[in-house]
N, C-alpha and C positions, 0 to 999 in steps of 0.2 A: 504494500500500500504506500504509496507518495503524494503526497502534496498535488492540486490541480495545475499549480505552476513548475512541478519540478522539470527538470532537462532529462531526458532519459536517452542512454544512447539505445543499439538497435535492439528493437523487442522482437523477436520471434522464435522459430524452433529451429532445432537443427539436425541433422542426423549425417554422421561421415562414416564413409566403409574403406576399405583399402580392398585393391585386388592384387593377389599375387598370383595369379592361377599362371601368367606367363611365366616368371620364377619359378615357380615349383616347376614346371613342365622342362625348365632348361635343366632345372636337377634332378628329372627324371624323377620328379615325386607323383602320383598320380591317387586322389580323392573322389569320392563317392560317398552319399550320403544316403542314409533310409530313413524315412521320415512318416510322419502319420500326416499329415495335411500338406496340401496345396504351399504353404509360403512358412512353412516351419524352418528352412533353409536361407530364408530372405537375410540379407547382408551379408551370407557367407563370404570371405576372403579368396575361395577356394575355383570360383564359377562369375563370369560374370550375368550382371543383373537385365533380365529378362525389358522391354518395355512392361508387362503386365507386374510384375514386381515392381518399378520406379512408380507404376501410377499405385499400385498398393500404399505404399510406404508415403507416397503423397498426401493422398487422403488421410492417413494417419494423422502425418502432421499438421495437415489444414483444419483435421477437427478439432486437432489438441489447439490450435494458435488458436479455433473460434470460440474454445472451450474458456481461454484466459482474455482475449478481447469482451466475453459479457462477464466474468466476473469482473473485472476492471470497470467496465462500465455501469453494473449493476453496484459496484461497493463507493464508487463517486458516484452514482445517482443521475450518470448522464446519459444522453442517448447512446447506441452502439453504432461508429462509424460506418458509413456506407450505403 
């Protein structure tokens, strides 16, 4: 909670993965994963990410930023931007 005047640098969400999968592959490492659902594997290191994974993980965090844009606005009392 801050002040209606305060400065706030940048608000949102973030999520970073790394890929090594070319790495491993040069040192002849080679992963496979068994999994119980669709996106249990999502951000693995190991594989790169799918377009249907980037919009998964999108939606994530568009719900989580809209999730903290109405508490913010709900706890000042002011309308929610947009």
């Amino acid at each position: 909670m801050a002040n209606r005047g305060t400065a706030t640098g940048s608000i949102g969400v973030l999520m970073q993965f790394a890929n090594v999968e070319g790495l491993s592959k040069k040192l002849g490492l080679d992963f496979f994963n068994l999994k119980s659902g669709r996106y249990k594997d999502v951000g693995s290191p190991f594989r790169s990410m799918s377009p249907e994974d980037k919009a998964y993980l999108q939606g994530f965090l568009d719900n989580i930023y809209q999730q903290f844009l109405s508490d913010v606005a709900r706890n000042r009392k002011i309308p929610l931007p947009g």
